[in-house]
PDB file of N, CA, C, O and CB in Angstrom:
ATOM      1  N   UNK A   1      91.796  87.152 100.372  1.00  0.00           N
ATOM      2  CA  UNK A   1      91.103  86.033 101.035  1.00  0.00           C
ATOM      3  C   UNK A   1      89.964  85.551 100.134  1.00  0.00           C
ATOM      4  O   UNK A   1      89.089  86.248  99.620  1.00  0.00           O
ATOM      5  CB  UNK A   1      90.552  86.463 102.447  1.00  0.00           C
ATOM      6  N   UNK A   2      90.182  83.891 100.014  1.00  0.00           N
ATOM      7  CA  UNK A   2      88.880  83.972  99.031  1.00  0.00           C
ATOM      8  C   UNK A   2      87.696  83.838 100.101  1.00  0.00           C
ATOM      9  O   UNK A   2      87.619  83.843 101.329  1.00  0.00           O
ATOM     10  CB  UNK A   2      88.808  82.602  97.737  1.00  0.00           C
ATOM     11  N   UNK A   3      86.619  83.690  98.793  1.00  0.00           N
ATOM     12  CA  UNK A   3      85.198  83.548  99.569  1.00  0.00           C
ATOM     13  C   UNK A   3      85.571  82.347 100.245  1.00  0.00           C
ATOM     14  O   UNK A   3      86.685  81.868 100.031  1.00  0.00           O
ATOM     15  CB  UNK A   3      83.701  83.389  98.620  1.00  0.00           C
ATOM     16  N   UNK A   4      84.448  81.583 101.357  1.00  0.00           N
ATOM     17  CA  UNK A   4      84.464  80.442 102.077  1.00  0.00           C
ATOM     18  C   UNK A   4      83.144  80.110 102.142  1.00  0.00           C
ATOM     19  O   UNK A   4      82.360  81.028 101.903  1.00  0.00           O
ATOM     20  CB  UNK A   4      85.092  80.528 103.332  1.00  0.00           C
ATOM     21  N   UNK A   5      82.667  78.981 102.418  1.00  0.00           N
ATOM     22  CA  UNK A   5      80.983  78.672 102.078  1.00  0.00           C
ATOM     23  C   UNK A   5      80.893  77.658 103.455  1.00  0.00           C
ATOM     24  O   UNK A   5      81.556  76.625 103.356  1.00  0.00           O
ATOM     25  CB  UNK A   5      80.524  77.674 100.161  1.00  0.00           C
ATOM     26  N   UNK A   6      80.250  77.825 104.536  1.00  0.00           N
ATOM     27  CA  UNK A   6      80.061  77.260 105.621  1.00  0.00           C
ATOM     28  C   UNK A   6      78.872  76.895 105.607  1.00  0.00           C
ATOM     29  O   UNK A   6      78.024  77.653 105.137  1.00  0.00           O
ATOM     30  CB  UNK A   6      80.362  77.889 106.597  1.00  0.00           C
ATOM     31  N   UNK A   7      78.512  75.596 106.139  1.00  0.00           N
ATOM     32  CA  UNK A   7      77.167  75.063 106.036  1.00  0.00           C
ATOM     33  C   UNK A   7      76.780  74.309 107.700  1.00  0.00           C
ATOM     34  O   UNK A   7      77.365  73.379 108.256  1.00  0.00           O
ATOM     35  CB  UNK A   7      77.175  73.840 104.608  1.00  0.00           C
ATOM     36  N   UNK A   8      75.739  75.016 108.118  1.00  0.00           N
ATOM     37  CA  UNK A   8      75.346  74.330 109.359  1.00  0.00           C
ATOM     38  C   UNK A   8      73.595  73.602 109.552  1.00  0.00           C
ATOM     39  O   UNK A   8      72.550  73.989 109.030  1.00  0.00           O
ATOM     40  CB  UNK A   8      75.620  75.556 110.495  1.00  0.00           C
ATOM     41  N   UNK A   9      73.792  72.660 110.322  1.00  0.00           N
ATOM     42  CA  UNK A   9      72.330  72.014 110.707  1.00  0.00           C
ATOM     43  C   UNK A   9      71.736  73.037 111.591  1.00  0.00           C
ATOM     44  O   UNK A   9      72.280  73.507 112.591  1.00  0.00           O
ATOM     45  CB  UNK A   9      72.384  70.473 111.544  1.00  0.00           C
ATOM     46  N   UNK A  10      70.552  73.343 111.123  1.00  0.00           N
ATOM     47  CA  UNK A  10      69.817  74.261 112.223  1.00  0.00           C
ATOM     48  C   UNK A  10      68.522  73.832 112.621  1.00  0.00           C
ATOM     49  O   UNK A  10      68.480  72.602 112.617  1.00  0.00           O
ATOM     50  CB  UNK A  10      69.612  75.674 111.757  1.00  0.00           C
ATOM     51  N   UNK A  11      67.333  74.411 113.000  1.00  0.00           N
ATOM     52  CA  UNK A  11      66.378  74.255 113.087  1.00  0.00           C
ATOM     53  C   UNK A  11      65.379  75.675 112.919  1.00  0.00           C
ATOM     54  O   UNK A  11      64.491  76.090 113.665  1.00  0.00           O
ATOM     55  CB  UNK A  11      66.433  73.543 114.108  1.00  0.00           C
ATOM     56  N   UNK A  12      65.898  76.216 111.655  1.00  0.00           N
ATOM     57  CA  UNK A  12      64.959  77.241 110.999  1.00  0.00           C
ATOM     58  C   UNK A  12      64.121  76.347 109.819  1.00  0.00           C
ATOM     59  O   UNK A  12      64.643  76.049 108.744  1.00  0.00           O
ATOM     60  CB  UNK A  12      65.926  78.632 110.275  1.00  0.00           C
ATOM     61  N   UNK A  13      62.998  76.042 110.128  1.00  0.00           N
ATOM     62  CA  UNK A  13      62.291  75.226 109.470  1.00  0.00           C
ATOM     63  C   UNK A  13      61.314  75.406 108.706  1.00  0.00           C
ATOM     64  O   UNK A  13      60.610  74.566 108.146  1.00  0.00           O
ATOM     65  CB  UNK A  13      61.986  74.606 110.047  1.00  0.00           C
ATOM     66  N   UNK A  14      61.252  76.944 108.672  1.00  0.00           N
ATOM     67  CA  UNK A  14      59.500  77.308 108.075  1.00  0.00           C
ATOM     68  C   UNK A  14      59.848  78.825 107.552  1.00  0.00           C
ATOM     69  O   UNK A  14      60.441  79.666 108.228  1.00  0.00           O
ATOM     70  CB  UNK A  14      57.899  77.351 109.641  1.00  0.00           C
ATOM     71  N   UNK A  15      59.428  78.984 106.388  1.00  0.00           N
ATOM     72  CA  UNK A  15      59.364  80.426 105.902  1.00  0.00           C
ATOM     73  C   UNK A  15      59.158  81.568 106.759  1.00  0.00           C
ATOM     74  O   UNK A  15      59.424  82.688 106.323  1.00  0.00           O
ATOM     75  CB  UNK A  15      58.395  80.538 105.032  1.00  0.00           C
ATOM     76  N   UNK A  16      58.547  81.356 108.368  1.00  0.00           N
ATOM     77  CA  UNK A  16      58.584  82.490 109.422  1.00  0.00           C
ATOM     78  C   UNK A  16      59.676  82.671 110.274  1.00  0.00           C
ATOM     79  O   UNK A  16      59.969  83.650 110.961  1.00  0.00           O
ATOM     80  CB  UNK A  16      57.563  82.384 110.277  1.00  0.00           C
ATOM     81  N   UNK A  17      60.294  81.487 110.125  1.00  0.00           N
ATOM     82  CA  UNK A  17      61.740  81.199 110.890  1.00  0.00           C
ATOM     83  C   UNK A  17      62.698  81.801 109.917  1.00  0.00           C
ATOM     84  O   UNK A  17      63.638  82.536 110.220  1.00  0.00           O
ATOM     85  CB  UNK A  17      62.147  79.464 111.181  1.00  0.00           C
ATOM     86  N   UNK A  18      62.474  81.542 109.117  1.00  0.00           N
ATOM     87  CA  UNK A  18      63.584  82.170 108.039  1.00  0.00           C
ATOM     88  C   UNK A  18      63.798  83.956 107.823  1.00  0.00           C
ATOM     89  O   UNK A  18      64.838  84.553 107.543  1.00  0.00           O
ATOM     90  CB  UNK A  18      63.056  81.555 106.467  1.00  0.00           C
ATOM     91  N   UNK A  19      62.240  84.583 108.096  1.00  0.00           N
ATOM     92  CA  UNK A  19      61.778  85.283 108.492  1.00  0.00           C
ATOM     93  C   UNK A  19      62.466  85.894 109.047  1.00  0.00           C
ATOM     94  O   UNK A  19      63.162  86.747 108.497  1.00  0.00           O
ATOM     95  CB  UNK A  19      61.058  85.041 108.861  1.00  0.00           C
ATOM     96  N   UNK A  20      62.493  85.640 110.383  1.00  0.00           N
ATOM     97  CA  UNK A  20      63.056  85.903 111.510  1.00  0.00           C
ATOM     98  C   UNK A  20      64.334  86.196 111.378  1.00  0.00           C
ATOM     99  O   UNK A  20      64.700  87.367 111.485  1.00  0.00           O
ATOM    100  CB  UNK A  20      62.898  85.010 112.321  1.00  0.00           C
ATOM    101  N   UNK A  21      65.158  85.249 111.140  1.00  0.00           N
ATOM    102  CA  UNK A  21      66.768  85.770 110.796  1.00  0.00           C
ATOM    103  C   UNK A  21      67.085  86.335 109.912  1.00  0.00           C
ATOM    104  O   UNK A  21      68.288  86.591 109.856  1.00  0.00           O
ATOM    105  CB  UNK A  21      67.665  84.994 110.644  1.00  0.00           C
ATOM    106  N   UNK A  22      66.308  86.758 108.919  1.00  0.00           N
ATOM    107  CA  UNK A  22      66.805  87.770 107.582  1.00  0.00           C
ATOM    108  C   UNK A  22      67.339  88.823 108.049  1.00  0.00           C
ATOM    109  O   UNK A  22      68.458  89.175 107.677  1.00  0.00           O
ATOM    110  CB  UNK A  22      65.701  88.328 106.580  1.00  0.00           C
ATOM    111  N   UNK A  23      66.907  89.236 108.595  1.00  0.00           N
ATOM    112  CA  UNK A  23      67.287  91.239 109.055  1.00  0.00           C
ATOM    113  C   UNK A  23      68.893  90.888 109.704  1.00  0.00           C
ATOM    114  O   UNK A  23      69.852  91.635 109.513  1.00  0.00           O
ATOM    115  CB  UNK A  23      65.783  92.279 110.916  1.00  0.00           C
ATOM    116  N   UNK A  24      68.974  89.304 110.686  1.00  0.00           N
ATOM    117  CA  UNK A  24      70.142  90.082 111.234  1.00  0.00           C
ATOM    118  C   UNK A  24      71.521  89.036 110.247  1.00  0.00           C
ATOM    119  O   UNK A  24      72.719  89.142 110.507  1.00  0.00           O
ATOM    120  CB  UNK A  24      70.175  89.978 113.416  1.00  0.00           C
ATOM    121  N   UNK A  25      70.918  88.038 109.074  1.00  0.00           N
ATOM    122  CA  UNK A  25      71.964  87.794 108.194  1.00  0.00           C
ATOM    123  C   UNK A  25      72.339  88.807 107.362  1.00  0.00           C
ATOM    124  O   UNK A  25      73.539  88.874 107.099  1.00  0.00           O
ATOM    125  CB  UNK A  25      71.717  86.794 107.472  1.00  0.00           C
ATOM    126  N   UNK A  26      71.235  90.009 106.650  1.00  0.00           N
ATOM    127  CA  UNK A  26      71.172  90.539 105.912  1.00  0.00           C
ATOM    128  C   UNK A  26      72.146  91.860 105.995  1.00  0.00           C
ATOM    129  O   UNK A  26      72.565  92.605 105.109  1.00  0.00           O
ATOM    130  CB  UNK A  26      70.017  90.541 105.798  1.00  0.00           C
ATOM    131  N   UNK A  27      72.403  91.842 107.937  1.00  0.00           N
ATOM    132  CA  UNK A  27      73.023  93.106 107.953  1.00  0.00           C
ATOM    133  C   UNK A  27      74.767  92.859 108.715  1.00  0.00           C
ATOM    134  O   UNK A  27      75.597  93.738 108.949  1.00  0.00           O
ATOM    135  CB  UNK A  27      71.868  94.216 108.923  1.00  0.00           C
ATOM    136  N   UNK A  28      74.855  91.696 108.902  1.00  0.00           N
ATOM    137  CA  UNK A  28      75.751  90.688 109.410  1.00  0.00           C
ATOM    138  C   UNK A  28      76.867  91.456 108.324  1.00  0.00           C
ATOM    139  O   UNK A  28      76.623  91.512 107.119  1.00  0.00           O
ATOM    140  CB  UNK A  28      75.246  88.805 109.229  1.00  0.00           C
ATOM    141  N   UNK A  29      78.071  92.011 108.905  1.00  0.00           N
ATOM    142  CA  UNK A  29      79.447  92.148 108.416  1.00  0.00           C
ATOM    143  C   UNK A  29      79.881  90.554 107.404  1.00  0.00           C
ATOM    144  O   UNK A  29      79.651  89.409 107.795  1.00  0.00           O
ATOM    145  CB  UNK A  29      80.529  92.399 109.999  1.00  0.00           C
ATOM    146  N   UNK A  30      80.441  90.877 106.273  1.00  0.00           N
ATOM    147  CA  UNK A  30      81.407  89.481 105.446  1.00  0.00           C
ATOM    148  C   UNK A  30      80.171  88.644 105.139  1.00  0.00           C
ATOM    149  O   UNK A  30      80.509  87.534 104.729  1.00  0.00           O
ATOM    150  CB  UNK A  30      82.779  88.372 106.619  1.00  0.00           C
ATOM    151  N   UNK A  31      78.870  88.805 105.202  1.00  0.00           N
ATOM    152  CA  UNK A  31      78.221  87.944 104.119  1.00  0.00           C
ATOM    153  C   UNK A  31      77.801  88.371 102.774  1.00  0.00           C
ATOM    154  O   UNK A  31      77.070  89.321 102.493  1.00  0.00           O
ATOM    155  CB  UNK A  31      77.136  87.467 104.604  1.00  0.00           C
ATOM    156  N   UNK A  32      78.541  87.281 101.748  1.00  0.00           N
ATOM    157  CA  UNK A  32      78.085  87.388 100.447  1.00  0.00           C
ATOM    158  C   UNK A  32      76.477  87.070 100.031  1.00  0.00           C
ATOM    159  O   UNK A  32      75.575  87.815  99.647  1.00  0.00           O
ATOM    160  CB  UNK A  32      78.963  86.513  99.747  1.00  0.00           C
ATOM    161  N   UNK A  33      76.541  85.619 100.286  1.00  0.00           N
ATOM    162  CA  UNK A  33      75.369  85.211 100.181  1.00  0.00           C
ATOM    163  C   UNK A  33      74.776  84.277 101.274  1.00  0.00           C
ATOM    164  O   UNK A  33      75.600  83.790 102.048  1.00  0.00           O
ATOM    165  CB  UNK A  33      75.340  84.702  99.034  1.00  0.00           C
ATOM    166  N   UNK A  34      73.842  84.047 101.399  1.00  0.00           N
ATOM    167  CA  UNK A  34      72.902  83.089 102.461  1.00  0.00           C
ATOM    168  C   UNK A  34      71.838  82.625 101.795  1.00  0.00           C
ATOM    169  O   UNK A  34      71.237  83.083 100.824  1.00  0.00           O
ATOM    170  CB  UNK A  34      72.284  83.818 103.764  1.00  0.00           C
ATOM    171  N   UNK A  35      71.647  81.453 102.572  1.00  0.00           N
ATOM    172  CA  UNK A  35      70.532  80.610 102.267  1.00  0.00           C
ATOM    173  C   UNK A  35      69.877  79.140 103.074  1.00  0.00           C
ATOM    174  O   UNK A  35      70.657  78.197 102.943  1.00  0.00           O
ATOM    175  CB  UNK A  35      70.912  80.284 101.025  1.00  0.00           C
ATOM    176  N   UNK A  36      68.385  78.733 104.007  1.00  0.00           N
ATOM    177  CA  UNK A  36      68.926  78.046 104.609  1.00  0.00           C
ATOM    178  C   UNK A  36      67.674  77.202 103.284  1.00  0.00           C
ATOM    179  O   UNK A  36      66.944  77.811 102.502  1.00  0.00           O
ATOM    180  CB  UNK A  36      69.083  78.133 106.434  1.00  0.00           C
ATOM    181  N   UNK A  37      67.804  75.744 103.436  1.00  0.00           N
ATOM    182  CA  UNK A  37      67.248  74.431 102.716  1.00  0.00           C
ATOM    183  C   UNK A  37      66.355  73.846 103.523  1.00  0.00           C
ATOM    184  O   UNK A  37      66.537  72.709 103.959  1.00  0.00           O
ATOM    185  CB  UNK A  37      68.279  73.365 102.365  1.00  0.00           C
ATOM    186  N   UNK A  38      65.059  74.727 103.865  1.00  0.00           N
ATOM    187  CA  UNK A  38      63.989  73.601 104.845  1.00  0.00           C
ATOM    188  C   UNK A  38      63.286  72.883 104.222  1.00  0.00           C
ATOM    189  O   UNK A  38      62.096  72.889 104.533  1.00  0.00           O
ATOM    190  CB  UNK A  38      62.941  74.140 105.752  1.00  0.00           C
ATOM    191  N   UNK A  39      63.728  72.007 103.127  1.00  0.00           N
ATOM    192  CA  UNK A  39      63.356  70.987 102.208  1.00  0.00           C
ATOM    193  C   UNK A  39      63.788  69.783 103.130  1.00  0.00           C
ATOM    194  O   UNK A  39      63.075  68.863 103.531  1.00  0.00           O
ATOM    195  CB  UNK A  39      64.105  71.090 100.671  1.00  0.00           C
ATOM    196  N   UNK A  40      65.796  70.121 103.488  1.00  0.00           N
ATOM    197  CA  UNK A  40      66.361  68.887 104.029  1.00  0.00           C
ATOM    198  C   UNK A  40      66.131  69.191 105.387  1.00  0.00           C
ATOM    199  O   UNK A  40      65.788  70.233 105.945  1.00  0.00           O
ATOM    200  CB  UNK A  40      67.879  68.542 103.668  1.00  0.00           C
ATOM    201  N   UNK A  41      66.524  67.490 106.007  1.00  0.00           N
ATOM    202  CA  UNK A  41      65.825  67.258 107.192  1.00  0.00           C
ATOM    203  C   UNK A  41      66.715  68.220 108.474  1.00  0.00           C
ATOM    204  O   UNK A  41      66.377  68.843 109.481  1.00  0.00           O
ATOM    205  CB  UNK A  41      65.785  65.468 107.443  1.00  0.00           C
ATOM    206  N   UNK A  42      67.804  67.966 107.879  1.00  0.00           N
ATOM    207  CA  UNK A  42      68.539  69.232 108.936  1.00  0.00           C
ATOM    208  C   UNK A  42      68.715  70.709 108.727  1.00  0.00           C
ATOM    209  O   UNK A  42      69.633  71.481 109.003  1.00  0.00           O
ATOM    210  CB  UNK A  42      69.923  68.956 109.146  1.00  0.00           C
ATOM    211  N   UNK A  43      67.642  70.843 108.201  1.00  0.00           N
ATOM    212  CA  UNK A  43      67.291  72.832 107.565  1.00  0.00           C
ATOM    213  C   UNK A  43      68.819  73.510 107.120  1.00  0.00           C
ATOM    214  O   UNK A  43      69.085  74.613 107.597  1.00  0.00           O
ATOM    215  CB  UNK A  43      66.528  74.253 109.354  1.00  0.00           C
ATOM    216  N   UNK A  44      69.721  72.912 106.297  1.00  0.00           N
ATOM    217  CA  UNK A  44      70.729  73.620 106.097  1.00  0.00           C
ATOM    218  C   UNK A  44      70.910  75.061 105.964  1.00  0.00           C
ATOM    219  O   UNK A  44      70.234  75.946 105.440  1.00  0.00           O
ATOM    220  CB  UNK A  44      71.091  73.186 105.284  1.00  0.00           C
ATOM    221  N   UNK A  45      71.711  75.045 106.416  1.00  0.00           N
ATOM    222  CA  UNK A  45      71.888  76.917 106.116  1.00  0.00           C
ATOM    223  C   UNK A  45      73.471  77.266 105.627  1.00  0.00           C
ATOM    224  O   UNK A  45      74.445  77.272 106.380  1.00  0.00           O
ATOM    225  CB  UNK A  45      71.605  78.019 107.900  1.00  0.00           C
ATOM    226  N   UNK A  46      73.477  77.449 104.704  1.00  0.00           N
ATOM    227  CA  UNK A  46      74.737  77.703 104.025  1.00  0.00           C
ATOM    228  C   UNK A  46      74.627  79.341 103.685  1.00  0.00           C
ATOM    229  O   UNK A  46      73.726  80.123 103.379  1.00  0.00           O
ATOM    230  CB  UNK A  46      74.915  76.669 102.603  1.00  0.00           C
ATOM    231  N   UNK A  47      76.383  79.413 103.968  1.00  0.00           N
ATOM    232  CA  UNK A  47      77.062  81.164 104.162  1.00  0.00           C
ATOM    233  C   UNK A  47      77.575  81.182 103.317  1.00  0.00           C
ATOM    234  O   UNK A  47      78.115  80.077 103.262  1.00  0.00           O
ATOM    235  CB  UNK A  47      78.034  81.758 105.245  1.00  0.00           C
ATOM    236  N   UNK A  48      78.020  82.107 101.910  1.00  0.00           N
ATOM    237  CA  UNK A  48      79.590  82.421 101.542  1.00  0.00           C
ATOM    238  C   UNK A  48      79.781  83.406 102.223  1.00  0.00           C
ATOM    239  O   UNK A  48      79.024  84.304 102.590  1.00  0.00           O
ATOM    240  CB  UNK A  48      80.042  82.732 100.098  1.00  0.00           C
ATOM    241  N   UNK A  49      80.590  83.257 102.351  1.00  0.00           N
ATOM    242  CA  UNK A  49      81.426  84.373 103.183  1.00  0.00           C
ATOM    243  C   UNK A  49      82.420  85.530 102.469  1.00  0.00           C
ATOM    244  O   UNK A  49      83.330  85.514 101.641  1.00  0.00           O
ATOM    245  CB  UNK A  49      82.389  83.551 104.124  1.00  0.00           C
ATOM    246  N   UNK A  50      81.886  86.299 103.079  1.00  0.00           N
ATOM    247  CA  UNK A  50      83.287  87.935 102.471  1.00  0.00           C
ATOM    248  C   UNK A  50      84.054  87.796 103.758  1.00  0.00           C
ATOM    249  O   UNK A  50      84.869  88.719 103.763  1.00  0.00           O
ATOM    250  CB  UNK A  50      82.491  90.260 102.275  1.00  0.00           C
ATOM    251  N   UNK A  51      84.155  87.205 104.656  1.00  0.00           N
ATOM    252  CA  UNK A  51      85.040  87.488 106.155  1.00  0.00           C
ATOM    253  C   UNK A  51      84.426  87.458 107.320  1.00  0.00           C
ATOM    254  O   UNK A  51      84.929  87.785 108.394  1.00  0.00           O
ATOM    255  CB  UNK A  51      85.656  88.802 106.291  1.00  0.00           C
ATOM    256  N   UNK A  52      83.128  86.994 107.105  1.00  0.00           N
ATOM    257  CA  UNK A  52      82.448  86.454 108.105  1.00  0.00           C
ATOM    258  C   UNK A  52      83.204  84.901 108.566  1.00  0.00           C
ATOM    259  O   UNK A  52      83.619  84.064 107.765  1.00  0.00           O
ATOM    260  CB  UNK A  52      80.894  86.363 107.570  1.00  0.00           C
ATOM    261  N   UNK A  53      83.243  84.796 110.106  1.00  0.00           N
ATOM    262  CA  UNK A  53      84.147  83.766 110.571  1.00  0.00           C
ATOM    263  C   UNK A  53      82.750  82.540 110.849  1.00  0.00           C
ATOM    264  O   UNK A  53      81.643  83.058 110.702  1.00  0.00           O
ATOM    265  CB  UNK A  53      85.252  84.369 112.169  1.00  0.00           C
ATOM    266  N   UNK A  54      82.740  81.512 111.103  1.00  0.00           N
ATOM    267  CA  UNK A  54      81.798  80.310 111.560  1.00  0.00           C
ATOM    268  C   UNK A  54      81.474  80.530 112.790  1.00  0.00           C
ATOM    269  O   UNK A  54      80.311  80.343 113.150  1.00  0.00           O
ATOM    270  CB  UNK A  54      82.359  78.920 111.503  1.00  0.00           C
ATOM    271  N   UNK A  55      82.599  81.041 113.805  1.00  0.00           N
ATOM    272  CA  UNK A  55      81.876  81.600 114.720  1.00  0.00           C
ATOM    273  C   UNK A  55      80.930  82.418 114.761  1.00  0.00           C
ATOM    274  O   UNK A  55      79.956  82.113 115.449  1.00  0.00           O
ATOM    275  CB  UNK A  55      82.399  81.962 115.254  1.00  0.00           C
ATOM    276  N   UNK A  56      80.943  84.023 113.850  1.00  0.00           N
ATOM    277  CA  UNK A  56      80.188  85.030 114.137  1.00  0.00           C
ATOM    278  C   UNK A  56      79.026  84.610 113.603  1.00  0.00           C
ATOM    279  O   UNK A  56      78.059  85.277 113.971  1.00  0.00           O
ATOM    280  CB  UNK A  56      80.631  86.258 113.723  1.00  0.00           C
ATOM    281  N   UNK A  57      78.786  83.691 112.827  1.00  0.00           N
ATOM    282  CA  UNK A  57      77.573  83.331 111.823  1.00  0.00           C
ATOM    283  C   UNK A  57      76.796  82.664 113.012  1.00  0.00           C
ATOM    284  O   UNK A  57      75.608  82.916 113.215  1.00  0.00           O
ATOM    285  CB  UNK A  57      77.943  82.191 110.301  1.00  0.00           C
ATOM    286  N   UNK A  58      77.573  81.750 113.832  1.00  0.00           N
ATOM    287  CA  UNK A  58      76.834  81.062 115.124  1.00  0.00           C
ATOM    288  C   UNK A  58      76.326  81.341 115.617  1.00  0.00           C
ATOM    289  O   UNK A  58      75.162  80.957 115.739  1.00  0.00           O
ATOM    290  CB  UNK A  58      77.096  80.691 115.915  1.00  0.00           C
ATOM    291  N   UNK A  59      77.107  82.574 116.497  1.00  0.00           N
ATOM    292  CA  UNK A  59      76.976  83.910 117.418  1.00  0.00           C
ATOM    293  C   UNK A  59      75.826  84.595 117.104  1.00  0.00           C
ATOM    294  O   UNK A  59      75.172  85.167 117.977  1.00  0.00           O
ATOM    295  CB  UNK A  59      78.135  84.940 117.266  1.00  0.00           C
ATOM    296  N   UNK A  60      75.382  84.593 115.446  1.00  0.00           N
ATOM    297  CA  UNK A  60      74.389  85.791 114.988  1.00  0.00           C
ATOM    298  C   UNK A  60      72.878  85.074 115.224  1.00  0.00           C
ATOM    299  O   UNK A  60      71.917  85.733 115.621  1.00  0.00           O
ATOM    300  CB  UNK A  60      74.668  86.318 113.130  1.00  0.00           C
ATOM    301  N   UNK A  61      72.806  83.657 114.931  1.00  0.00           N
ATOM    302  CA  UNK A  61      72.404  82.875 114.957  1.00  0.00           C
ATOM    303  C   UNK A  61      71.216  82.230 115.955  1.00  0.00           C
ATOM    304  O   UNK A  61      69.995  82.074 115.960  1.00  0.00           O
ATOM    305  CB  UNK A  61      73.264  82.564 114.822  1.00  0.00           C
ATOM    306  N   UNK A  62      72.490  81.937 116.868  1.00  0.00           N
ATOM    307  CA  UNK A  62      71.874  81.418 118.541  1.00  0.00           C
ATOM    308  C   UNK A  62      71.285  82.858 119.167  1.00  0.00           C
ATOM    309  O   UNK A  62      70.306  82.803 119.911  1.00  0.00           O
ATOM    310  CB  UNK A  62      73.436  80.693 119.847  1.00  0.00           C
ATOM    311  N   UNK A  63      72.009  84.362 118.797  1.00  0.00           N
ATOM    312  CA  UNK A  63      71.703  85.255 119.284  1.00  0.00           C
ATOM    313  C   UNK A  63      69.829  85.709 118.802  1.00  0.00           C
ATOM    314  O   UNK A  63      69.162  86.602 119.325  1.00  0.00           O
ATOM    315  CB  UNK A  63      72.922  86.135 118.926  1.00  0.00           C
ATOM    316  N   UNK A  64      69.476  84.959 117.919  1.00  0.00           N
ATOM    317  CA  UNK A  64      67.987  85.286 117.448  1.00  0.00           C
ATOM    318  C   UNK A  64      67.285  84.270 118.237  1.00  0.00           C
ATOM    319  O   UNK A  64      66.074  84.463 118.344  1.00  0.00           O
ATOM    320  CB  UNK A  64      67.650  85.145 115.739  1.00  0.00           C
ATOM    321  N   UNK A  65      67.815  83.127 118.871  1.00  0.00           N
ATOM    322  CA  UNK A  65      67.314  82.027 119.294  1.00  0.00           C
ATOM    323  C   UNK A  65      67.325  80.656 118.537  1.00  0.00           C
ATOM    324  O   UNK A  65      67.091  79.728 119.312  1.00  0.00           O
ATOM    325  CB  UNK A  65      66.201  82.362 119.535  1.00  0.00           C
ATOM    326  N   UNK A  66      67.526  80.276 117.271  1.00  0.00           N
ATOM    327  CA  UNK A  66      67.777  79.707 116.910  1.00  0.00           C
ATOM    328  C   UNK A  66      68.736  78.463 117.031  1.00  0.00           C
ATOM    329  O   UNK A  66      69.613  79.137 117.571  1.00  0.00           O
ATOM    330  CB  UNK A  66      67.703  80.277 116.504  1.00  0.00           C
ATOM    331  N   UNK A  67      69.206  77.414 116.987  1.00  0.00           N
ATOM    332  CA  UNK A  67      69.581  76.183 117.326  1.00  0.00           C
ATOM    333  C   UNK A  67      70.895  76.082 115.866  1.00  0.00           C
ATOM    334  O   UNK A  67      70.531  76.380 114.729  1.00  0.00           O
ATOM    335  CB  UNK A  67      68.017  74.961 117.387  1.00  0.00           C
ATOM    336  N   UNK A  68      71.702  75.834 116.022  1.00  0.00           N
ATOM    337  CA  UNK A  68      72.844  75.945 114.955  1.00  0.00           C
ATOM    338  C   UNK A  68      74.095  75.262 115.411  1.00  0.00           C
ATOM    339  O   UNK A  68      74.675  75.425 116.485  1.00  0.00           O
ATOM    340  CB  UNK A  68      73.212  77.459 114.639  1.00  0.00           C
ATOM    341  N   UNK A  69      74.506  74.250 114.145  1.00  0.00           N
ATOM    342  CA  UNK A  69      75.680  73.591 114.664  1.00  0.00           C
ATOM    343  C   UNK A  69      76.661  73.448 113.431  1.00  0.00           C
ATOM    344  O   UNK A  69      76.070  73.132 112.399  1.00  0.00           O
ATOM    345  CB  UNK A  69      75.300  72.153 115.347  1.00  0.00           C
ATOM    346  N   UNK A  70      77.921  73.597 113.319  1.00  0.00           N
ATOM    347  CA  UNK A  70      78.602  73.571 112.040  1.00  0.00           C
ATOM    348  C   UNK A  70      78.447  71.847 111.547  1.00  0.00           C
ATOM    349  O   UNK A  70      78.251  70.864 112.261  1.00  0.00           O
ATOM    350  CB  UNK A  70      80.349  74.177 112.267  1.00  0.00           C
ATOM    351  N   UNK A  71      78.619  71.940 110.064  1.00  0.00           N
ATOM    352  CA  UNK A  71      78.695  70.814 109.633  1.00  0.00           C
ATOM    353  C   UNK A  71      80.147  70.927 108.638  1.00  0.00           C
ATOM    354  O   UNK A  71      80.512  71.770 107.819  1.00  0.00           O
ATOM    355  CB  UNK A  71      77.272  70.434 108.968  1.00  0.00           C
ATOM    356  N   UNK A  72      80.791  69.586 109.166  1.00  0.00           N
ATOM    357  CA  UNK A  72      82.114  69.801 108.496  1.00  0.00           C
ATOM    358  C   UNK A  72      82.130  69.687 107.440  1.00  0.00           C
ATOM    359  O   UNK A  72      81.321  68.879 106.985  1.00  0.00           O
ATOM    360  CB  UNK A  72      83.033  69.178 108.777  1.00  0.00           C
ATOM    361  N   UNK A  73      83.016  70.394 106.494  1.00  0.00           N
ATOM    362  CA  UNK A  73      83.629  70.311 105.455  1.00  0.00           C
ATOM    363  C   UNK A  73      84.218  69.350 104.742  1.00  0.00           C
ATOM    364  O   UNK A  73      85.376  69.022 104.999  1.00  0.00           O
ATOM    365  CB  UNK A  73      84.207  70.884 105.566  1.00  0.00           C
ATOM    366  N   UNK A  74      83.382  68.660 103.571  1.00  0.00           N
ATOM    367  CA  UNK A  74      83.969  67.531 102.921  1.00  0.00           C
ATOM    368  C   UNK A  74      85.417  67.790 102.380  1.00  0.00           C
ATOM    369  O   UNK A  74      86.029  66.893 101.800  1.00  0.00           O
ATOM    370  CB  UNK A  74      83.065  67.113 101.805  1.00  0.00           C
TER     371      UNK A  74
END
């Protein structure tokens, strides 16, 4: 399976928000890498993935409180 790179609009907006979800991206099953962009206006947060699904990334997500929506794939 190759890697997969999923990118969603969130509203982790600030280096304490980002904060916040490290521990549970960091320990999240099938992630390669993470990263979210609170430069752009919709705080991107892009996954590669080892077998992490778009759901569970959601799931991990909304489960911290956070606000998260997929953005499709060009």
């Amino acid at each position: 399976m190759s890697d997969q790179t999923f990118q969603f609009k969130t509203n982790i907006n600030c280096g304490g928000c980002v904060s916040k979800v490290t521990p549970f991206l960091d320990k999240a099953e099938g992630i390669d890498h993470w990263e979210v962009d609170t430069t752009n206006k919709d705080k991107v947060l892009t996954v590669t993935s080892k077998g992490i699904t778009e759901e569970e990334i959601i799931e991990t997500i909304e489960n911290v409180g956070f606000d998260i929506e997929p953005i499709p794939a060009e």
